[in-house]
RODO-2510 file (C-alpha; in nm, 4 decimals, decimal comma):
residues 128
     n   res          X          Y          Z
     1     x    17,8876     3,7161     6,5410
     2     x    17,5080     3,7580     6,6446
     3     x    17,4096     3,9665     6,3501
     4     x    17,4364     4,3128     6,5670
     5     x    17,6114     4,5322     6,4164
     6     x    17,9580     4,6991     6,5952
     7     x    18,0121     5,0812     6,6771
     8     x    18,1751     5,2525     6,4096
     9     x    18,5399     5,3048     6,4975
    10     x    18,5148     5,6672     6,6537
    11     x    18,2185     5,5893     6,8214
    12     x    18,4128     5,2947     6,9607
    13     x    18,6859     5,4707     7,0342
    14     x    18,4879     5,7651     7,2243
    15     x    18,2612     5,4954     7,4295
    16     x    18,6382     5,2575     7,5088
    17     x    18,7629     5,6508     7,6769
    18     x    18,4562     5,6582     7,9268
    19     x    18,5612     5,3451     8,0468
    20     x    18,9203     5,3749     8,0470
    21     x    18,8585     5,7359     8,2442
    22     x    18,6105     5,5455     8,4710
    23     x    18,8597     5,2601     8,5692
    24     x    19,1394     5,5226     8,5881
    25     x    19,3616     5,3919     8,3163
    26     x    19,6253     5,6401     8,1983
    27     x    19,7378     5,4469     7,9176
    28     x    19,4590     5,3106     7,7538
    29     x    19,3495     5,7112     7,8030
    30     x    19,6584     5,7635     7,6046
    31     x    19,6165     5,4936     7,3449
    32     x    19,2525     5,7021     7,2510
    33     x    19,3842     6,0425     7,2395
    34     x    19,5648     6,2477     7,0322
    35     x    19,9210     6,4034     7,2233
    36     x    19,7974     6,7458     7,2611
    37     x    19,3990     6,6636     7,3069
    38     x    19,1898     6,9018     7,4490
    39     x    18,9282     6,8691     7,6850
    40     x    18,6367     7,0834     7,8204
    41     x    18,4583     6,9134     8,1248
    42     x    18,0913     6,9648     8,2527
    43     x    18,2232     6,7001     8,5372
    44     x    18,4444     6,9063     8,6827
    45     x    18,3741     7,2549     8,7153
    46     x    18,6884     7,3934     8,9026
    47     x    18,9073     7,3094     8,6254
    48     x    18,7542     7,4441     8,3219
    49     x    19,0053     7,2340     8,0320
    50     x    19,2663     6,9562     8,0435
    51     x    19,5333     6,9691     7,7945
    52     x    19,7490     6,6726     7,7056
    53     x    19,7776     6,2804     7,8141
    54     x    19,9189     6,4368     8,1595
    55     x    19,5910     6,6230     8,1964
    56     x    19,3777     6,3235     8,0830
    57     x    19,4853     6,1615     8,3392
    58     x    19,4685     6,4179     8,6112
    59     x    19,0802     6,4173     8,4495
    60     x    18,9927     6,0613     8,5869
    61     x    19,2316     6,1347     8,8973
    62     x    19,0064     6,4850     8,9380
    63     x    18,7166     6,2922     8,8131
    64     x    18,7168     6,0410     9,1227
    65     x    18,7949     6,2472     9,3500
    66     x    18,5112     6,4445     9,3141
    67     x    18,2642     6,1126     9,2117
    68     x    18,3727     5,8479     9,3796
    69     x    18,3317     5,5119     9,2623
    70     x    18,1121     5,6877     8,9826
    71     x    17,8722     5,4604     8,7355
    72     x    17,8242     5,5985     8,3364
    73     x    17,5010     5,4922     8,1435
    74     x    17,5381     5,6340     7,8129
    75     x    17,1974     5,7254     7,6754
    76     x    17,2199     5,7905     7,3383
    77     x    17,5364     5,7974     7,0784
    78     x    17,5069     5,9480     6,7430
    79     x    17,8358     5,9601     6,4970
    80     x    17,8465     6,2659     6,2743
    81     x    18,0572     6,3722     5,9577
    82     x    18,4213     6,4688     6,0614
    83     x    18,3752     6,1768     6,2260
    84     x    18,2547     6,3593     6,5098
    85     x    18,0519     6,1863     6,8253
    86     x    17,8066     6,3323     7,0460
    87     x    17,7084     6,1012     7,3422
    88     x    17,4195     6,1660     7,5753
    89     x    17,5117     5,9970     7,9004
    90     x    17,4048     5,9589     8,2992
    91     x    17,6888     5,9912     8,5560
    92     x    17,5662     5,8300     8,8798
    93     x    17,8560     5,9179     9,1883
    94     x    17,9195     5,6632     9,4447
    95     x    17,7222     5,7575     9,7276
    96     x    17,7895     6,0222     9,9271
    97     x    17,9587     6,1925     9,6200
    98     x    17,6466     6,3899     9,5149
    99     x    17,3628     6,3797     9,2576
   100     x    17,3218     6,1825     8,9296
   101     x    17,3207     6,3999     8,5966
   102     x    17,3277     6,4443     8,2511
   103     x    17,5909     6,5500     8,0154
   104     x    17,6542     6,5823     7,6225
   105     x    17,9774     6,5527     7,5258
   106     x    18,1019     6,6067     7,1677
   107     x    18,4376     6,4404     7,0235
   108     x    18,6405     6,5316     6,7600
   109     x    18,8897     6,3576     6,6104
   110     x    19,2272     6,3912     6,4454
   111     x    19,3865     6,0786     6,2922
   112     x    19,1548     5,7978     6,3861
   113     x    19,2354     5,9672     6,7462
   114     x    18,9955     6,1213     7,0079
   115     x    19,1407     6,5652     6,9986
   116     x    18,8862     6,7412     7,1348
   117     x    18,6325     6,6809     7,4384
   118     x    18,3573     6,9275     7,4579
   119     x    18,0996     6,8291     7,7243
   120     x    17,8002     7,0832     7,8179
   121     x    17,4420     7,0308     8,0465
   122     x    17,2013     6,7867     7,9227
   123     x    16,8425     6,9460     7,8849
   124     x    16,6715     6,7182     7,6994
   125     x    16,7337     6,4333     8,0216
   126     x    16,7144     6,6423     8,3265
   127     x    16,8598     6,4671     8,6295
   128     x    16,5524     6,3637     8,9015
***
């Protein structure tokens, strides 16, 4: 080990689900969440909440489909008391697939598990 120090465990686990959404993988999606999570998208506004590993999946299915071959840069993570996580983070779509923006998304979790996804406009990074 380098010295740096590791992401707490939720903040691990909530940075490990944008890349298993990202590369599409329903099980590690699973692995992350709680049964009956719930989740509130900024990334896909004609489905307003996703309920279950079913509709965490149909998320990164929904997710592409709309994106492309997407790219996330998260900006800036910041673990809370609960533990709770709010991530500040850049979605670039593939091109073709629209504009890059910001979003903040807030986690909650329920037995070392991600249960709640809450993601809203970023105004303090404004897309160019």
């Amino acid at each position: 080990m380098s010295g740096e120090s590791q992401p707490r465990p939720a903040l691990r686990a909530a940075l490990d689900l944008y890349a298993a959404i990202r590369d599409n993988r329903p099980g590690d999606i699973a692995a992350l969440t709680t049964p009956d999570v719930l989740c509130f998208p900024l990334t896909r506004p004609g489905r307003s909440k996703y309920e279950g590993h079913h509709g965490m999946s149909n998320l990164a299915r929904d997710i592409h489909a709309a994106y492309g071959n997407y790219t996330i840069t998260i900006i800036e993570a910041t673990e809370h008391p609960g533990p709770m996580i709010t991530i500040q983070a850049r979605l670039t779509p593939q091109r073709g697939h629209g504009l890059p923006f910001t979003v903040t998304t807030t986690y909650t979790f329920r037995n070392d598990l991600i249960a709640t996804i809450d993601s809203s406009p970023d105004s303090t990074h404004p897309s160019p």
